[in-house]
C-alpha positions as CSV (number, residue, x, y, z in Angstrom):
1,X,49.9,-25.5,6.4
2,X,48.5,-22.7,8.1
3,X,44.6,-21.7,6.8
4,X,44.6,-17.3,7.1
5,X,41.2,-15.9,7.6
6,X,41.8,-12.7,4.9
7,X,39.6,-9.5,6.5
8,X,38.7,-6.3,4.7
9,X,40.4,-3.0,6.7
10,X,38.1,-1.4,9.0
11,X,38.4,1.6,6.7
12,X,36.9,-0.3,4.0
13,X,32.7,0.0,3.7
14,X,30.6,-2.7,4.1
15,X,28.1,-3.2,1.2
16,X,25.5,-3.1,3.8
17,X,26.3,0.4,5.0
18,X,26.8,1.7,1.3
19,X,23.6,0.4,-0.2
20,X,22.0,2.2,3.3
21,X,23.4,5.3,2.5
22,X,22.8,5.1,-0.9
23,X,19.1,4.6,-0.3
24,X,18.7,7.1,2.4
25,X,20.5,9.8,-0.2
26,X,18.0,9.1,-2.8
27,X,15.0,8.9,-0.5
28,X,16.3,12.8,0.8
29,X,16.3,13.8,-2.9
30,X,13.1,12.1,-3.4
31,X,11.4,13.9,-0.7
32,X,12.9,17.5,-0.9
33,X,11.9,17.1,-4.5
34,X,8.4,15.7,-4.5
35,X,6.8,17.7,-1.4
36,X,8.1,21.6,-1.8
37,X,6.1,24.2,-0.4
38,X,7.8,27.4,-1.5
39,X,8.2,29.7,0.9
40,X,8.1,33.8,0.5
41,X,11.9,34.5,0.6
42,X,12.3,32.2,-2.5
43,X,13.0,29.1,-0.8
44,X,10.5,26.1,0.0
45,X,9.7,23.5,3.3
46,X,10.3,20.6,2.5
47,X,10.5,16.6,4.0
48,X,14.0,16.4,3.1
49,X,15.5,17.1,6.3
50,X,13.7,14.5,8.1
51,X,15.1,11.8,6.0
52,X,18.5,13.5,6.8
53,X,17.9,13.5,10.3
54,X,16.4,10.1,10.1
55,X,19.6,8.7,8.6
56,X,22.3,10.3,10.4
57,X,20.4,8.6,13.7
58,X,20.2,4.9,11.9
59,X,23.7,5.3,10.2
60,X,26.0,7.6,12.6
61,X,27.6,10.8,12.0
62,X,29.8,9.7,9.3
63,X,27.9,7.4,6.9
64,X,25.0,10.2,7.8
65,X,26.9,12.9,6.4
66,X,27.6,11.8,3.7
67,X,23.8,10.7,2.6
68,X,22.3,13.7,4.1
69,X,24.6,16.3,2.0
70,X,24.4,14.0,-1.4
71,X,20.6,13.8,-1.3
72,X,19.4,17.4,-0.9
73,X,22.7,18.5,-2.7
74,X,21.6,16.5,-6.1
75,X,18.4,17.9,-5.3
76,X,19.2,21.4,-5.6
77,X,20.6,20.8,-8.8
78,X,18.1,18.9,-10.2
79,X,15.6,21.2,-8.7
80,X,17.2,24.4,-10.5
81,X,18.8,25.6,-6.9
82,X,22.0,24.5,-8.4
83,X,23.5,27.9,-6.8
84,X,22.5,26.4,-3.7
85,X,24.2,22.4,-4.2
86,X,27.6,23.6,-3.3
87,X,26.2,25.2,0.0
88,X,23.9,22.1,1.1
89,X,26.1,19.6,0.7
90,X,28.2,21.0,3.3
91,X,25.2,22.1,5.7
92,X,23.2,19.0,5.2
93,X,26.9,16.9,5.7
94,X,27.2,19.1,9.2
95,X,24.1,18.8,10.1
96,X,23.5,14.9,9.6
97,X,27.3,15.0,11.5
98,X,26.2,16.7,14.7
99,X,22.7,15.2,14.9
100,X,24.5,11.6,14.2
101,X,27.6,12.2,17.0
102,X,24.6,13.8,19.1
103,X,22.1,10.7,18.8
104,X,25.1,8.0,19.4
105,X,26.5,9.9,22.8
106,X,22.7,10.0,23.9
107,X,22.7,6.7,23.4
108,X,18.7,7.0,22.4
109,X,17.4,8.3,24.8
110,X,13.4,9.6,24.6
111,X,14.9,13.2,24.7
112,X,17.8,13.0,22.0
113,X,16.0,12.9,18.8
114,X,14.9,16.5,19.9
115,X,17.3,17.4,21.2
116,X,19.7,16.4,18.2
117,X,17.0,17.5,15.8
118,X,17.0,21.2,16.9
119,X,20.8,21.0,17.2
120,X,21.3,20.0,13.7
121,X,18.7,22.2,12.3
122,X,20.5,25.4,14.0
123,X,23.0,24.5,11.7
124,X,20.9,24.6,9.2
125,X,19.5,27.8,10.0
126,X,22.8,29.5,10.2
127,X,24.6,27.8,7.4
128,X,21.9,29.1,4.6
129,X,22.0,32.6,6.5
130,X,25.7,32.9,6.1
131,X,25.4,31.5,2.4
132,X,22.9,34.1,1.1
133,X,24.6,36.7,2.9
134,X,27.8,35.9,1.1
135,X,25.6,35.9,-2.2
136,X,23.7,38.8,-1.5
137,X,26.7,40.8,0.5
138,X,24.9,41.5,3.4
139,X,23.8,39.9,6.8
140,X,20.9,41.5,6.8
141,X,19.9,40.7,3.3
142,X,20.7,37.4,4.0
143,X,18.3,37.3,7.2
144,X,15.4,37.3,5.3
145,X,15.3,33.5,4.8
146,X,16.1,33.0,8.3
147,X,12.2,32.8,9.0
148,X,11.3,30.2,6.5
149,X,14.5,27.7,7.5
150,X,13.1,28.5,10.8
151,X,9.6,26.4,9.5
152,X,11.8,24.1,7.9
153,X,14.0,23.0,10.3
154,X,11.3,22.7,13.0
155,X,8.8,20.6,10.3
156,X,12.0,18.4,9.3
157,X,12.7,17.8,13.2
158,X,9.9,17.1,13.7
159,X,9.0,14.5,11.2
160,X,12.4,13.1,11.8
161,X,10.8,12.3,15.4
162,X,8.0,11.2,14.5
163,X,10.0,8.6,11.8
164,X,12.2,7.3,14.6
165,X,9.3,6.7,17.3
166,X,7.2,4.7,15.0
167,X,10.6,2.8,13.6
168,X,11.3,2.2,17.5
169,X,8.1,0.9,17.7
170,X,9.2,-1.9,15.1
171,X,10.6,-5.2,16.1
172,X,12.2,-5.7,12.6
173,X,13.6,-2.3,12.7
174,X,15.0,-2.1,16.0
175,X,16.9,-5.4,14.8
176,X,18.0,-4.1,11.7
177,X,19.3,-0.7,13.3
178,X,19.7,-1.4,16.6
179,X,21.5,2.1,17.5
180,X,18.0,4.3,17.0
């Protein structure tokens, strides 16, 4: 009698890579929540897109996608931006996308989590311009919170490169995510 070794499709998740983006989805919610400086236009800077960033360069585009848009998406909910949570879950999901497929064709090099970091964050940038424009009916109108994503997209890139140097710095850490 033949012994059959039974394997789980490739399309299936490993526990591993759930419970990682699980974490890293709370830990984005955590930190957009806990530090918020608000900003003039309404909005507020925030830690949350380093942990975004952070994550789509540990767990790839995909898996990074889909922590980076849960986490600041249940944020903005719970932190009474709920108008916002439809809009961020796809932005953060794009972003942590391109800044993932970015980092992994880079192959992690010194100059890709800047490089990845701005990329993502121009996303960023233009995805909440075109989103309060559509609320507010006007490009221009919607401009005005182009300054202060401006802040937080360069604060979240760079914390995000900051995050990854020190974790590259770490045996343990460059064994348990060897692609950063």
């Amino acid at each position: 009698m033949e012994k059959r070794c039974v394997q789980a499709p490739a399309a299936v998740p490993s526990v591993r890579m759930l419970a990682l983006a699980g974490a890293l989805a709370a830990l984005s919610c955590a930190a957009t929540l806990t530090v918020a400086v608000p900003t003039p236009t309404g909005g507020y800077v925030n830690p949350g897109d380093a942990v975004v960033l952070l994550g789509a360069y540990v767990l790839g585009g995909g898996w990074g996608a889909a922590a980076g848009a849960l986490g600041p998406a249940l944020a903005d909910l719970l932190g009474g931006y709920g108008i916002y949570a439809p809009a961020t879950l796809v932005i953060k999901g794009l972003m942590a996308l391109a800044a993932g497929k970015l980092y992994r064709r880079a192959r992690g090099k010194i100059w890709a989590v800047a490089v990845c970091g701005a990329a993502a964050e121009c996303i960023m940038v233009a995805g909440y311009w075109l989103y309060d424009a559509l609320l507010l009916g006007s490009l221009a109108a919607g401009a005005a919170g182009v300054p202060g994503n401006l802040i937080q997209g360069a604060f979240g890139a760079a914390c995000a490169a900051i995050l990854a140097a020190a974790l590259k710095k770490n045996a343990w850490a460059r064994r348990a995510f060897p692609s950063l």
